[in-house]
N, C-alpha and C positions, 0 to 999 in steps of 0.2 A: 401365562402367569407373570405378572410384576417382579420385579426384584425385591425378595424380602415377604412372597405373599402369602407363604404360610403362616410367617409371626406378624402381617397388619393385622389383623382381628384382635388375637392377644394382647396385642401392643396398644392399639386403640379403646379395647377395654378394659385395658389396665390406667391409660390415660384418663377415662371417662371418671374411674374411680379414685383417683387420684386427686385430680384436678375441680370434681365436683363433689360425689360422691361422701368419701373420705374427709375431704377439706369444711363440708358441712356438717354431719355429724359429730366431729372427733372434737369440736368446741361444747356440746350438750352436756359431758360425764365433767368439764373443767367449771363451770357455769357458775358454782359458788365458789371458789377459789380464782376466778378471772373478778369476780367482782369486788373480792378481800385483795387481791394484788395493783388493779386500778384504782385500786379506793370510790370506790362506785356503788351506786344502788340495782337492789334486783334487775329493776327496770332497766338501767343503765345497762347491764352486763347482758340481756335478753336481747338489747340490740345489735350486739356481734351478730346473733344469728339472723334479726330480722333484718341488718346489712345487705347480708350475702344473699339470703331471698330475693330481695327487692332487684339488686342487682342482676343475679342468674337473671329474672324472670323477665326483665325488662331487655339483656343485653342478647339472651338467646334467639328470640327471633333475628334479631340486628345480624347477629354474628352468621345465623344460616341463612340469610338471603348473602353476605357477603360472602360468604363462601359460592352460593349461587352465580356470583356473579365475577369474581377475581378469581375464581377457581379455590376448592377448599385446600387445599394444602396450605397457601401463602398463608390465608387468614390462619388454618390450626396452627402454626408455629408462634404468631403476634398472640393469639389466646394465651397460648400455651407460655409466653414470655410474658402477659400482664399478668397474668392470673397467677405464677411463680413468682413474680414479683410482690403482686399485693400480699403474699403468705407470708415473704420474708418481714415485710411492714407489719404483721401483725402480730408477727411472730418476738418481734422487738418490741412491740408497742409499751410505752411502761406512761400513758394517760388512752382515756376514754375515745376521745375525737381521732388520736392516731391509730385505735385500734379498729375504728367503726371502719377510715377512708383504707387501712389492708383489707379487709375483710370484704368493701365493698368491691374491691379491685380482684380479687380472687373468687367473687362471683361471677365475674366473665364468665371463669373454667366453664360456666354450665354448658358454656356454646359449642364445648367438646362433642357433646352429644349429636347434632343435628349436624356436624359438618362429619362424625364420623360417618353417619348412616350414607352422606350423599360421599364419601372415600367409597365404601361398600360398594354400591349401587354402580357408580362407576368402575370398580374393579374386578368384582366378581359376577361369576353367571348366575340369572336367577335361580337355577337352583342351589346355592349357597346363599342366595341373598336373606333368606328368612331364617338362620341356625346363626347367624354374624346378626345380624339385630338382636334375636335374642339373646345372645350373648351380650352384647351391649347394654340390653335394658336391663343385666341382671344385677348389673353393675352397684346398681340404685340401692340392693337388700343388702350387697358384700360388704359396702360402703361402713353402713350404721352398725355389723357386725363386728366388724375388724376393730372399730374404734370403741366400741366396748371390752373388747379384750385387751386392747392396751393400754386402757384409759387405766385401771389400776395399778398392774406395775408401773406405768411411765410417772404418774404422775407422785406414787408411791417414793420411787425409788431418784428421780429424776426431776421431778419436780411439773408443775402444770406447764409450764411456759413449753416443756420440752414436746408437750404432744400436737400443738403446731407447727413443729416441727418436723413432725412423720411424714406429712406430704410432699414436703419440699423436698427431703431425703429420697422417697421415690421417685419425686416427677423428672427433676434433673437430667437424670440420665436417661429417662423414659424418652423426655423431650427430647435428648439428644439422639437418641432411636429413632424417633418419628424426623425426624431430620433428613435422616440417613435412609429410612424405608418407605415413608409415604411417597408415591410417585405424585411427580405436578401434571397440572393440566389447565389448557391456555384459559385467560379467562376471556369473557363472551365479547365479541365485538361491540362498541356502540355502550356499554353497561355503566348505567348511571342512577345513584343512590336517591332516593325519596328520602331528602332531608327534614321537610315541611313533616312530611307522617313520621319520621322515627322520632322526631320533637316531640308531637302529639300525643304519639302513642305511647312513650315514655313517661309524658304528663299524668296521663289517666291513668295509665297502671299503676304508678308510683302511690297516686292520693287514694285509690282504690285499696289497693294492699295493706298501705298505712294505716288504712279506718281498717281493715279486716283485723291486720296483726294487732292494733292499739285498742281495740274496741272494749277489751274486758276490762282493763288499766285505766282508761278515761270514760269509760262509761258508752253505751251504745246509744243516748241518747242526746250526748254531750255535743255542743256545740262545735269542739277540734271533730270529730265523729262525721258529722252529719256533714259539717262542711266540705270536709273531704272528698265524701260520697259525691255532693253535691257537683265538686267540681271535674270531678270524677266522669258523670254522667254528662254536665258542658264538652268536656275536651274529646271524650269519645264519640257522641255527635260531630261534632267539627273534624275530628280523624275521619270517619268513614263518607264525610261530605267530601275530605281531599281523597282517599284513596280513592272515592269514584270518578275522579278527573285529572288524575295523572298519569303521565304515559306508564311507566313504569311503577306500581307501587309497593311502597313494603310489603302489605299483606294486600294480595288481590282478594274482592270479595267473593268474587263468582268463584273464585278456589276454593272458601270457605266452605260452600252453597252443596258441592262435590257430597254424594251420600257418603262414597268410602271416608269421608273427609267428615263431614260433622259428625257421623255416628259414631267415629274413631275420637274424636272433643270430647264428646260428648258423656262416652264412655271414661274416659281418660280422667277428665273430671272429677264422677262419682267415683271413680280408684284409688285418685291422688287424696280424697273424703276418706275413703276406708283405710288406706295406709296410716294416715296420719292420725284420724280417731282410735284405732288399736294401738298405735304410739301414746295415748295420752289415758285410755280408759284401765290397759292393762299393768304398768307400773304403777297408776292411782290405789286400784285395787288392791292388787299385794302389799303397796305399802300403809295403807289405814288402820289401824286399830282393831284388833278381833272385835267379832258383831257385825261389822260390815266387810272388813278387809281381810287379811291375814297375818299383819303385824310383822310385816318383811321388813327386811333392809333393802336398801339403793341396789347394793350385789346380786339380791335374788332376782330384782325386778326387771334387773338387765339382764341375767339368767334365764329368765323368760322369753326374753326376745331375742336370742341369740337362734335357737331353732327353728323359728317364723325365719328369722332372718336367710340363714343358711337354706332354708325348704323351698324360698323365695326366689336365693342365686338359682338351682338345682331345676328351680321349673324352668327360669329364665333362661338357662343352657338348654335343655331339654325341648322347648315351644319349638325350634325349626323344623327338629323330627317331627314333630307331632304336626306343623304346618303342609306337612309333604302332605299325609295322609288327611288330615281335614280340612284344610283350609283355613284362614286365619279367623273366618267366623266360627268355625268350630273350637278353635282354642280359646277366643274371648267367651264363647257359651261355659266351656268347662270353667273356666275362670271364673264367672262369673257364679256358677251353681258352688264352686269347691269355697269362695270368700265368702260370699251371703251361707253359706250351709257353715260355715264355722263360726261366724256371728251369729247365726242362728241359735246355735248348739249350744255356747257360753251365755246367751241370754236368758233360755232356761235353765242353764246346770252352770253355777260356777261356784262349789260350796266347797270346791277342792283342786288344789295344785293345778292334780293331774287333768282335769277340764280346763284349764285356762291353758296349758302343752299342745291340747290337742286342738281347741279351737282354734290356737294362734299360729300351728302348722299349717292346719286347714287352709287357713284366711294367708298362709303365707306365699303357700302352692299356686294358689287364685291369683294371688295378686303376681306372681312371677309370669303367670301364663299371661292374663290379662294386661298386662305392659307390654309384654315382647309383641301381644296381635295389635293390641292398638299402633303402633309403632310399625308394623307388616301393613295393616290397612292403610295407614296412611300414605308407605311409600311405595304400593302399589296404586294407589288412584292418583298421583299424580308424575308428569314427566321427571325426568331426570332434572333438567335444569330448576326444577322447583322443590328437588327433595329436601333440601334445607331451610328453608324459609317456612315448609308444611311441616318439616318433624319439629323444627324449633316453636311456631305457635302448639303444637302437641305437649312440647313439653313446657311451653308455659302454663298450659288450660291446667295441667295435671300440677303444678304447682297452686295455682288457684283454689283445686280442689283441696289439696292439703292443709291451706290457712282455715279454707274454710273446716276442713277436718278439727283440727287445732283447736279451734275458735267454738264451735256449736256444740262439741264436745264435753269441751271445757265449759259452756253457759249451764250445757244439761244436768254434769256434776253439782257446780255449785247451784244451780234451783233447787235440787234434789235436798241439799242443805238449809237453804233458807227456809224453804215450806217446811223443813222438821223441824228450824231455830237450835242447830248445833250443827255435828259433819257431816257428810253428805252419805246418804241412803243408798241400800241395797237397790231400791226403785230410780232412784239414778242411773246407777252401771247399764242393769237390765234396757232400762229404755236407751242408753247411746248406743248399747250391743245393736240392741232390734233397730234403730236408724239407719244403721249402717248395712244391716242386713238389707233391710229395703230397699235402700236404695242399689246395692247392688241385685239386687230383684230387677230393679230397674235399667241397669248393666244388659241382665239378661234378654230384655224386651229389644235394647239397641243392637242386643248381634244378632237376633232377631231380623233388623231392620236393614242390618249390613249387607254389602253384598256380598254374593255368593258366589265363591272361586275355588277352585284348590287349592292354588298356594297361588305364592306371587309369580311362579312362570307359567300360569294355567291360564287359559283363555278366560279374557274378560265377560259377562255376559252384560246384553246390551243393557241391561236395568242399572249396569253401573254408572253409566251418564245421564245424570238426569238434566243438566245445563247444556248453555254452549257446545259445540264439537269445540274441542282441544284445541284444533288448529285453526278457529277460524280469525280472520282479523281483527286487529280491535280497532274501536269506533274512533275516530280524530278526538283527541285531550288536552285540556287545558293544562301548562308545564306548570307545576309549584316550583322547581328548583331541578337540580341537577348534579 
């Protein structure tokens, strides 16, 4: 055992939460009071958050191939020092444009994630490897719950500015932990960065996400919109023409290709969907108007999601044990039956309170299981030197999913309203419940598809390769850079 190896887990996902988690949520509950203090519009203050998205989702992969490749320690400390830094800029910010470049700079943190898994992997035996993920990915629900709880008094008593704050407050000395406890290790001989593709691949993701996140605001048929897409779809062409001819690339494709690997996407995807349409469908609800809604306040609606939340960490600790005994296909199945079956459940029945508790526990449990196997799937199909670069595209895909969660969610509501010509209908909610339900139906059919193992120190079975052998050599490649 390492020095310090009973508290890296803890450490690390307290970091994840901190550094990502935490630092993304706890601007949502401040969101009209950050827009009354920069003197800004809705629009303007929504982009604090779609900043940090953009950023995470673009820098994570980047950051777990780098840890891939310099060894991840080095890179988790420079994360861990931009990402504290961007907090403190935003945390000052007193105009819009300084608040957006902290905001974008502390979505680095996200890359916390994918270099913890490859610390894990490298530090402990596979059989701890899958109870330390989970744990990690539980990170994600503790995150949004904690900053609901403090978002009142802090902001009550101390004011908004101060609840950008809370992260910086923890990480500090976290990072000075991780300093002192993560062990190094050397990085790879010969390791040299696909510049040509992080350019690329930054490109498209960037005008991709922008049409996702902006689309309701400029319209989905509008020309900023389309063009976006547009170019979106040029630059990701031209990405996967380089990655297939560089010696080394950011995202190999035939990694991609990997079953345990795309069904784990794939999955990850429709999760990041259900997570983030229950974020949007469940506090709409309560807060409308009796007739269709419940005529809540802000309090109650976060009140809601604080037990989803919590039921969420609880699975996401829980998933390793349950890994021993079924394997991480059998935990994405449960996942997948326990979110669609509480989406299910609030589709039919939400005439009361106590049914939107139980659906949102339901679908919270699901979703806690469902992370931590996607996350097990993935870094068991692939080697050790690649577990950063695969867990970081995982946690981009599953960010993806969430805009689009965000996004479809929110067109469904307001259709709902137009076609009635006032607020938006009970036949609204009902059908973004049942979407989401289906599509994790559709969850269900990928772990299905997964392969079948016990855990991640169980024998692989041959069906798990469906490419290449692992080791065989690659073909001569044209250099883009170095």
């Amino acid at each position: 055992m390492v020095r310090g190896g009973r508290a890296l887990v803890p450490l690390l996902a307290f970091l994840g939460m901190m550094a990502y988690s935490l630092s993304m949520a706890v601007v949502t509950p401040a969101l009209p009071l950050l827009q009354h203090g920069l003197r800004t519009t809705p629009a303007g203050a929504a982009w604090a958050l779609t900043a940090m998205t953009l950023s995470a989702a673009v820098s994570t992969p980047v950051t777990g191939r780098l840890g891939d490749l310099y060894g991840p320690r080095r890179v988790l400390l420079i994360v861990l020092a931009v990402a504290t830094a961007g907090m403190v800029v935003a945390a000052c910010a007193t105009t819009l444009p300084v608040m957006l470049a902290g905001r974008a700079l502390g979505g680095i943190g996200g890359g916390v994630f994918p270099l913890a898994y490859t610390i894990i992997r490298e530090v402990f035996p596979p059989a701890r490897t899958a109870s330390a993920i989970g744990l990690m990915s539980s990170m994600l629900g503790l995150g949004g719950a904690i900053s609901w709880c403090l978002a009142g008094p802090v902001i009550d008593h101390l004011g908004w500015r101060w609840l950008l704050w809370v992260p910086v407050a923890g990480l500090v000395p976290a990072a000075l932990a991780a300093w002192w406890i993560v062990p190094a290790s050397p990085p790879r001989a010969g390791a040299r960065i696909d510049w040509w593709g992080a350019a690329l691949f930054a490109g498209w993701l960037v005008a991709a996400l922008t049409a996702l996140t902006q689309g309701m605001s400029w319209g989905w048929a509008s020309p900023g919109v389309l063009g976006l897409l547009g170019l979106a779809a040029a630059l990701a062409a031209l990405w996967l023409w380089v990655e297939t001819r560089v010696a080394e690339p950011l995202v190999d494709p035939r990694l991609m290709r990997r079953r345990g690997v795309w069904t784990a996407n794939a999955a990850s995807l429709l999760s990041g969907y259900a997570l983030m349409a229950g974020g949007v469908l469940f506090p709409l609800l309560v807060q409308l108007p009796r007739g269709t809604g419940f005529g809540g306040t802000a309090t109650q609606a976060a009140l809601l999601q604080l037990p989803a939340s919590a039921a969420m960490t609880a699975a996401g600790m829980s998933a390793g044990l349950l890994d021993r005994r079924l394997g991480s296909r059998g935990v994405l199945l449960a996942g997948a039956v326990l979110t669609g079956g509480g989406y299910a459940f609030v589709a039919l029945r939400h005439a009361a309170m106590w049914q939107l508790y139980a659906g949102g526990v339901a679908r919270g449990i699901g979703l806690g299981l469902a992370y931590a196997a996607v996350a097990n799937l993935v870094v068991a199909a692939v080697e050790a030197e690649q577990t950063g670069v695969a867990t970081g595209v995982n946690t981009l895909v599953r960010t993806v999913g969430a805009s689009l969660g965000t996004q479809v969610s929110a067109v469904i509501v307001a259709a709902s309203a137009v076609t009635a010509g006032g607020p938006p209908t009970e036949g609204g909610f009902t059908l973004g419940f049942a979407v989401s339900a289906a599509l994790m139906a559709a969850v269900l059919v990928l772990a299905l598809v997964a392969p079948r193992r016990r855990s991640l120190d169980g024998p692989e079975e041959p069906a798990e390769r469906t490419g290449p052998p692992r080791t065989c050599p690659r073909r001569p490649r044209t250099s883009f850079g170095g």
